[in-house]
C-alpha positions as CSV (number, residue, x, y, z in Angstrom):
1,X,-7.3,135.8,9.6
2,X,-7.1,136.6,6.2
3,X,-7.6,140.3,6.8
4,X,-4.7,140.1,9.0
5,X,-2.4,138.5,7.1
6,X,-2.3,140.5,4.4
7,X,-2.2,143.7,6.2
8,X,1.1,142.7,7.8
9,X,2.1,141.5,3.9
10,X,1.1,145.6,3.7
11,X,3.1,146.3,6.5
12,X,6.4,144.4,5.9
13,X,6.5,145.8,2.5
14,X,6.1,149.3,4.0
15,X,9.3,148.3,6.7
16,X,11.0,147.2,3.3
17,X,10.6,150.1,1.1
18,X,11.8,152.4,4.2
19,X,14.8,149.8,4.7
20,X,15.4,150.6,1.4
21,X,16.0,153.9,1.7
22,X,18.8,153.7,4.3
23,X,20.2,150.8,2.7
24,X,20.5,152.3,-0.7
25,X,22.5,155.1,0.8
26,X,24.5,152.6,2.5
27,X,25.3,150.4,0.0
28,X,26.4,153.6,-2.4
29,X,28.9,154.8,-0.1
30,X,30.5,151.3,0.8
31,X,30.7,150.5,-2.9
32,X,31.9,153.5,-4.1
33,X,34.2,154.4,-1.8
34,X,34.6,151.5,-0.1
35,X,33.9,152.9,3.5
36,X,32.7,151.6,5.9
37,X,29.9,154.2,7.6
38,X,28.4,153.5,11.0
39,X,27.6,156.7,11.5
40,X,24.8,156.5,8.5
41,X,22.1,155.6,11.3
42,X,23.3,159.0,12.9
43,X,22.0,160.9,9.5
44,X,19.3,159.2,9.5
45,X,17.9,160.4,13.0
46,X,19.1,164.0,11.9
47,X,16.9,163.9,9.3
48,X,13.6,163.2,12.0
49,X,14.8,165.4,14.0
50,X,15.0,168.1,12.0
51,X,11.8,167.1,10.6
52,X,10.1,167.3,13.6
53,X,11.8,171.0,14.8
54,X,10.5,172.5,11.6
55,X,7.2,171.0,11.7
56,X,7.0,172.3,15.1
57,X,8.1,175.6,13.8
58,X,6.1,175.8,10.7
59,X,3.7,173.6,10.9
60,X,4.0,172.6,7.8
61,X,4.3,168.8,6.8
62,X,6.1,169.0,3.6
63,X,8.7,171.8,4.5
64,X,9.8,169.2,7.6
65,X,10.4,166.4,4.9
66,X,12.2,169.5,2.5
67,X,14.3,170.1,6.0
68,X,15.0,166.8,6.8
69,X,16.6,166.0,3.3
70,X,18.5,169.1,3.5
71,X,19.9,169.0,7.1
72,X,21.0,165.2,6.3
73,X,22.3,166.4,2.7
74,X,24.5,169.2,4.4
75,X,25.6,167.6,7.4
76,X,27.0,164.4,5.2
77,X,28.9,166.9,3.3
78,X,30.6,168.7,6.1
79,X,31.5,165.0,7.7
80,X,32.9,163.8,4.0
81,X,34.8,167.3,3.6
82,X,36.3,167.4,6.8
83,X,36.7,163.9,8.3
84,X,35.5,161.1,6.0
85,X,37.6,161.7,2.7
86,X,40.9,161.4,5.7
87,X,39.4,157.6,5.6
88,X,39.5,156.5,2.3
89,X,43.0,155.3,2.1
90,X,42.8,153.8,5.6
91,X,42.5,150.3,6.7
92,X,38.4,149.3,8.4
93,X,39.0,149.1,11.4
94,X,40.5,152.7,11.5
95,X,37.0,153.7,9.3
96,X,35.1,152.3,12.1
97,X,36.3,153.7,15.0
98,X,36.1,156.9,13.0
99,X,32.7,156.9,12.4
100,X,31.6,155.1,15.9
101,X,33.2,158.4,17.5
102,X,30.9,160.3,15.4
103,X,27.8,158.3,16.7
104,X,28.9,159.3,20.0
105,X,29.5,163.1,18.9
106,X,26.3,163.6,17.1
107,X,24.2,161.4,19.6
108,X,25.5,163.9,22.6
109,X,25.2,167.2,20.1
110,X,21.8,166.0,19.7
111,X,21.1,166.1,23.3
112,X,22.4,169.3,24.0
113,X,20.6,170.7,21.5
114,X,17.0,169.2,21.9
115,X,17.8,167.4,24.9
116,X,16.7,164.4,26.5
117,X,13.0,164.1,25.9
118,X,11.5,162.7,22.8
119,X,9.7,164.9,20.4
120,X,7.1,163.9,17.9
121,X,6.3,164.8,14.5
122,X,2.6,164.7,13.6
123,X,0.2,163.9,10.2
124,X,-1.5,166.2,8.9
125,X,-5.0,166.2,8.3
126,X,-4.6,165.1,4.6
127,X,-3.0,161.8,4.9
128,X,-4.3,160.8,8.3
129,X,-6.9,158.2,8.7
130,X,-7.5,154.7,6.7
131,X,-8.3,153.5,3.6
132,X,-10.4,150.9,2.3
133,X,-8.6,148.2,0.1
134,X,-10.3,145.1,-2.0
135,X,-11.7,142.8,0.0
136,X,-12.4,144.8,2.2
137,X,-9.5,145.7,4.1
138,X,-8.9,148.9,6.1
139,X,-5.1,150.3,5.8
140,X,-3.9,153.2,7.3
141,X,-3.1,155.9,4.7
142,X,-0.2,156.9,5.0
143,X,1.3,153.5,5.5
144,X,0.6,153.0,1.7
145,X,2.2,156.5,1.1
146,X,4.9,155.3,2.0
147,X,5.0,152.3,0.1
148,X,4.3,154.7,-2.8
149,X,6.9,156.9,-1.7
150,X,9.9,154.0,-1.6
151,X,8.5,152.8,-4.7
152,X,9.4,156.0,-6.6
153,X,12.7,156.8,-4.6
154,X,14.2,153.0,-6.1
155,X,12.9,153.6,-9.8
156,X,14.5,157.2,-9.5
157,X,17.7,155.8,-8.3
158,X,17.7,153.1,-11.0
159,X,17.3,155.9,-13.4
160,X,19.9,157.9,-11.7
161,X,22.6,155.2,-11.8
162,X,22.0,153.1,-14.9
163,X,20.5,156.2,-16.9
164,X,22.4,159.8,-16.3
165,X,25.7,161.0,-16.4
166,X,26.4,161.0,-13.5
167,X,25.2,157.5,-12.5
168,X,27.8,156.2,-15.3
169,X,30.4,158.4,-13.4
170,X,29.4,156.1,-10.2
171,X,29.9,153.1,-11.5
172,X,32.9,153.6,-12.9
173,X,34.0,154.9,-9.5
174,X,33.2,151.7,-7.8
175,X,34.9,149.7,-10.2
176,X,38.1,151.5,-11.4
177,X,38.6,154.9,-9.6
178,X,42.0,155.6,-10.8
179,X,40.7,155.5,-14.7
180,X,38.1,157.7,-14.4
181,X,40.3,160.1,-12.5
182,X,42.2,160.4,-15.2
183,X,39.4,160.6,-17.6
184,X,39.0,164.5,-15.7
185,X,36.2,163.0,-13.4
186,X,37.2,164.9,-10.5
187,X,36.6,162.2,-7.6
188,X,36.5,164.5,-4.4
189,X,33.5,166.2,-6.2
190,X,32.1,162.6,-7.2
191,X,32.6,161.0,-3.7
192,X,31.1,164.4,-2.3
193,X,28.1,163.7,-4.5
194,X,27.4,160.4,-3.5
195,X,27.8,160.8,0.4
196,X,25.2,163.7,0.5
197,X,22.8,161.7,-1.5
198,X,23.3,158.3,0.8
199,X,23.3,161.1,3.6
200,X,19.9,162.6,2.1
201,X,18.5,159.1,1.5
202,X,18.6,158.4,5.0
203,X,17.5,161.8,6.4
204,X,14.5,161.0,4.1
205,X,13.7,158.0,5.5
206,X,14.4,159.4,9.0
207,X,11.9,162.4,8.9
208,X,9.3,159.6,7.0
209,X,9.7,156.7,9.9
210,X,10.1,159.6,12.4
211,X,5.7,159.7,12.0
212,X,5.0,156.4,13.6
213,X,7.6,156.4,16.5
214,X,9.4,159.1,18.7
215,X,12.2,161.4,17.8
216,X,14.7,160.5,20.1
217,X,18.5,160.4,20.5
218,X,20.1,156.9,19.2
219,X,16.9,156.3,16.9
220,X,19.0,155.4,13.7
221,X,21.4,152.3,15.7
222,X,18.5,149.7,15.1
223,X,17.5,150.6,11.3
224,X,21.6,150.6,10.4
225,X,22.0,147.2,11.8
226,X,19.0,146.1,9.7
227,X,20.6,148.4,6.9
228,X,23.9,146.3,6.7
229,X,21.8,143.0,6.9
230,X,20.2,144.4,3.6
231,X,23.3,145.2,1.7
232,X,24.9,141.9,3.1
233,X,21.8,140.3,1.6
234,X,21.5,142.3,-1.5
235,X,25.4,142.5,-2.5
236,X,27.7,145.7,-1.7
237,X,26.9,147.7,-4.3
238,X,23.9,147.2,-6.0
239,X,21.2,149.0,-5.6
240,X,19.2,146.2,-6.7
241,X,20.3,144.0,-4.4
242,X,19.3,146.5,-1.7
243,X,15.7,146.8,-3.2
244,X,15.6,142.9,-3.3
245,X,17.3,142.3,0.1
246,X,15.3,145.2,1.6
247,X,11.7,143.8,0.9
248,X,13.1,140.2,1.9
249,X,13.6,141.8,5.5
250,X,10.9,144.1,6.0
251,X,8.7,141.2,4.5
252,X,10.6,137.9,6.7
253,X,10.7,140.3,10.0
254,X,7.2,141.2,9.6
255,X,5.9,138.2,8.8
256,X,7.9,135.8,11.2
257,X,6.5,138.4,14.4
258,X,3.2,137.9,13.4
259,X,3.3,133.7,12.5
260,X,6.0,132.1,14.4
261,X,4.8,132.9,17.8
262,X,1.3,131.7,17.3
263,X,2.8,128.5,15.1
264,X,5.0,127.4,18.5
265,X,1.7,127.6,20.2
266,X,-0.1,125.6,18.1
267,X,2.7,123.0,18.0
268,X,4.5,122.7,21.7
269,X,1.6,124.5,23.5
270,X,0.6,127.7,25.6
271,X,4.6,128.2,26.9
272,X,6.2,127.7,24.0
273,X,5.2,131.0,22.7
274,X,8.2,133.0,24.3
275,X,10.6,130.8,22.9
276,X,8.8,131.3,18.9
277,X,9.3,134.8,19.8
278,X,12.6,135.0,20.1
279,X,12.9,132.6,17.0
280,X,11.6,135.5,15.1
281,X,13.4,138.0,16.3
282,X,15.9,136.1,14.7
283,X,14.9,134.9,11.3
284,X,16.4,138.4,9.2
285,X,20.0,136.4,10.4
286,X,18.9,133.4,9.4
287,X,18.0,134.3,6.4
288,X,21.2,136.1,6.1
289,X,23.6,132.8,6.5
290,X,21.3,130.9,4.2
291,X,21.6,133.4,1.4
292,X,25.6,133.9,1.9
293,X,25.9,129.9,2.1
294,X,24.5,130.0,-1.3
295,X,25.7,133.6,-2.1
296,X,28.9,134.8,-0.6
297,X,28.8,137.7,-2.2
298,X,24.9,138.5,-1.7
299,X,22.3,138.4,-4.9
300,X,23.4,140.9,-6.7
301,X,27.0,141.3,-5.4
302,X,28.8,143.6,-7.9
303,X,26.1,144.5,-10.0
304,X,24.0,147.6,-9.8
């Protein structure tokens, strides 16, 4: 039992670190430019896709992760360029029926291009198989790749933002545009920036996730609703609070799947196991209205 519970500590910590990814993206765009981006889980889903047509292609592993970023990177920027920057100055509501009609675009040009069967993106050789941990646990490798991987994507990004240039540049953006505008900060450039990195973020995370499930159309709805629970969680904003509010859902999802149903059985009995089930499925909300009772604004709302 012990085994097993801390290889689904492993595992919610892997789901947090990938959360993390999309989120951070996320939570860039809606605090620096204040928009409001369904169509992030979109990118996200062009990223594994395009992962998995070049690895098809090239059979190379690495060049479909290299694709993924860069098909996620470009495509952001030709959506900001020609349709998102018309949004900026608009009210939500006209942001998210925007970027809902994109969902529906992409999802369909999707379809037409690789149609309606899913594709698969495989390991190679090199990080297939498991590993054994102290105490004699057995992981799978690449699971704890990918914990590396999301480890050293949320340092970078807390380098980037608190440490460079151009991370100054961004948080200045969120908090007074208009100044650093006339500081010569050209903000089209700026806002171009950050919506191919949150774009690329999420293409990354795509093409990584995209190894352990299908490739199919409609693949990025789920994680972006878990995305906006992390960056309701975390604070708008803050890339710490995405980080923070990131492992708290990977970990509480994982970890309420795998206890609650079997705790209900213990308690109320045999039937009562449907019933923790569905308690589980909804603990991440739970734990959402607990934190904003507490924290309207999320952990770290505001800070980055």
């Amino acid at each position: 039992m012990s085994i097993l519970f801390i290889e689904q500590l492993l595992n919610g910590l892997q789901l947090g670190v990938m959360l993390f990814l999309m989120a951070a993206g996320l939570t860039l765009v809606f605090g620096v430019m204040g928009l409001i981006n369904l169509a992030h889980g979109s990118l996200y889903m062009i990223g594994a896709f395009a992962a998995a047509f070049t690895a098809e292609l090239t059979g190379s592993f690495l060049l479909a992760i290299l694709a993924s970023i860069v098909a996620a990177a470009v495509v952001g920027m030709i959506m900001e360029v020609l349709i998102i920057r018309r949004l900026y100055n608009k009210d939500h509501l006209s942001q998210v029926l925007a970027t809902f009609a994109l969902i529906l675009i992409f999802s369909e040009g999707t379809r037409m291009i690789f149609g309606s069967f899913p594709l698969y993106l495989s390991l190679p050789d090199y990080l297939s198989g498991s590993v054994i941990l102290p105490g004699g646990i057995q992981y799978a490798f690449y699971r704890l790749v990918l914990i590396g991987v999301g480890l050293v994507v949320a340092l970078g990004l807390y380098l980037l933002i608190n440490r460079t240039r151009l991370g100054l540049q961004i948080q200045a953006g969120e908090s007074d545009r208009e100044m650093i505008a006339a500081l010569g900060v050209n903000i089209s450039t700026l806002y171009t920036i950050v919506f191919a990195l949150g774009a690329a973020l999420a293409g990354f995370s795509g093409a990584l996730v995209g190894v352990l499930q299908s490739v199919q159309v409609g693949m990025g709805e789920p994680v972006l609703i878990l995305a906006f629970v992390v960056i309701v969680i975390g604070g708008i904003g803050s890339i710490k609070g995405a980080f923070i509010g990131a492992i708290l859902v990977g970990m509480t999802d994982t970890m309420g799947s795998f206890l609650i149903p079997d705790m209900f059985v213990y308690v109320f009995g045999a039937g009562a196991k449907f019933a923790g089930t569905i308690i589980a499925s909804m603990l991440i909300y739970i734990l959402m209205a607990i934190i904003l009772l507490f924290k309207p604004s999320g952990l770290y709302g505001g800070k980055s």
